[in-house]
VEXZAMAR-266722 format. One record per residue: x, y, z of N, C-alpha, C, CB in turn; residue number from 1. Coordinates in steps of 0.05 Angstrom, whole numbers, always signed. Glycine has a CB too. Layout:
% VEXZAMAR-266722
R    n_x    n_y    n_z   ca_x   ca_y   ca_z    c_x    c_y    c_z   cb_x   cb_y   cb_z resi
R      X      Y      Z      X      Y      Z      X      Y      Z      X      Y      Z  NUM
...
END
This chain:
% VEXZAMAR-266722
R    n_x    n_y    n_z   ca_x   ca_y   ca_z    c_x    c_y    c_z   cb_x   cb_y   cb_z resi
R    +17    -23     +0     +0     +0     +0    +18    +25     +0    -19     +0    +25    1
R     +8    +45    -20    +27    +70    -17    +12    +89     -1    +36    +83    -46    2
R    +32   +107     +1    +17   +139    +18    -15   +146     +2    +44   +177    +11    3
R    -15   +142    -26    -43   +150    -29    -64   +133    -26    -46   +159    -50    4
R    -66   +111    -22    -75    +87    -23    -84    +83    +18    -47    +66    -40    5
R    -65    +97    +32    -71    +88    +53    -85   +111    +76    -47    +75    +60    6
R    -96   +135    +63   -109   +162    +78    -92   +182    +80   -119   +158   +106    7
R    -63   +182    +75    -49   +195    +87    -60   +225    +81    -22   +188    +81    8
R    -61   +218    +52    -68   +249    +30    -86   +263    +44    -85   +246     -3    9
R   -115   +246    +48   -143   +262    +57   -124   +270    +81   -179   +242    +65   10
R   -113   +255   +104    -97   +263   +128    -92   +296   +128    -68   +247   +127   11
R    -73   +293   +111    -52   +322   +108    -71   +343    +97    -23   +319    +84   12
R    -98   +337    +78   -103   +355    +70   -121   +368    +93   -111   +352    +46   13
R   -142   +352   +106   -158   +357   +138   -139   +372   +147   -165   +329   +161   14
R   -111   +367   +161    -88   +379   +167    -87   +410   +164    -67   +367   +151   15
R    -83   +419   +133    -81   +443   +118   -103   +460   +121    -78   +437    +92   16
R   -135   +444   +124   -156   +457   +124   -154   +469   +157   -181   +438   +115   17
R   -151   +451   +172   -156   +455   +208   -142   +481   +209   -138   +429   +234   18
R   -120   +485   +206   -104   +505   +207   -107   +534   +202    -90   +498   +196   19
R   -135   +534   +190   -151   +564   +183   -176   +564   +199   -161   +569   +150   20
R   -190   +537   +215   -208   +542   +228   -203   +552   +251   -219   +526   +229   21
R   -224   +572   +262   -225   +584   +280   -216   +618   +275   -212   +568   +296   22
R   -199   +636   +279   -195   +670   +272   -199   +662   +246   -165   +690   +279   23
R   -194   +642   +231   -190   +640   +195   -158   +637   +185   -202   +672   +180   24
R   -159   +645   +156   -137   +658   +139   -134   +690   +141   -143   +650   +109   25
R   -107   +704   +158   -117   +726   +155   -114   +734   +129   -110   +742   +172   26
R   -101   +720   +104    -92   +741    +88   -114   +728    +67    -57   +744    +81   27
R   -133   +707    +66   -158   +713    +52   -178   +730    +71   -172   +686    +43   28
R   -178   +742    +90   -190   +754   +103   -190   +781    +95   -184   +749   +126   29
R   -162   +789    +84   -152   +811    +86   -157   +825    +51   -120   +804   +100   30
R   -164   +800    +39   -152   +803     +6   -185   +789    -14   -110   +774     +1   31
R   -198   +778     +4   -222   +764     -8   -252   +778     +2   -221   +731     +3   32
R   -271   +782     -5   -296   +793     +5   -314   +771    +21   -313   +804    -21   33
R   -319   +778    +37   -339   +762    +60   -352   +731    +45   -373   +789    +69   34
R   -364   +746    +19   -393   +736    +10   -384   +713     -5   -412   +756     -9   35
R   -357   +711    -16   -344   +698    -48   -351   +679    -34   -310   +699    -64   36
R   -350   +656    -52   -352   +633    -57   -332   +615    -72   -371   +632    -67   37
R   -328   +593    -79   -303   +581    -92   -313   +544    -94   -270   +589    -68   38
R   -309   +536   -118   -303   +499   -116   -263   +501   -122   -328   +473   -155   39
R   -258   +476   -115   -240   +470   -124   -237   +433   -139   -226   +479   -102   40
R   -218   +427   -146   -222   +401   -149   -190   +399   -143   -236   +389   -178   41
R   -175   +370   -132   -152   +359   -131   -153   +341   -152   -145   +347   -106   42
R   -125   +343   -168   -118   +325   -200    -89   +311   -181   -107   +354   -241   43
R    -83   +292   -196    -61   +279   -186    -44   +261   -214    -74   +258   -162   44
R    -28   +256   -219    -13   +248   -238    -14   +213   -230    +19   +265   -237   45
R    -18   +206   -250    -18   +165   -240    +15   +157   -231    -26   +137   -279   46
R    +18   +153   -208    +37   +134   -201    +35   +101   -208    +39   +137   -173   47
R    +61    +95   -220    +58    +70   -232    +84    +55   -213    +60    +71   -269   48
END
């Protein structure tokens, strides 16, 4: 089993997210409007 195969990814990314909950991001705070909205999607390259 590799790192993507075994949660690590979702792990680190929960990780990245936690880290703005609560006061936030100040510098989307600082640089983004209240109201915006946003999707994103994650792409990944096939490891073989």
């Amino acid at each position: 089993m590799n790192w993507l195969e075994n949660g690590d990814v979702m792990s680190a990314i929960g990780e990245f997210l936690a880290e703005d909950i609560g006061r936030g991001d100040i510098t989307t705070r600082a640089t983004v409007a209240p109201d915006t909205r946003g999707t994103g999607r994650f792409w990944r390259k096939s490891f073989s």
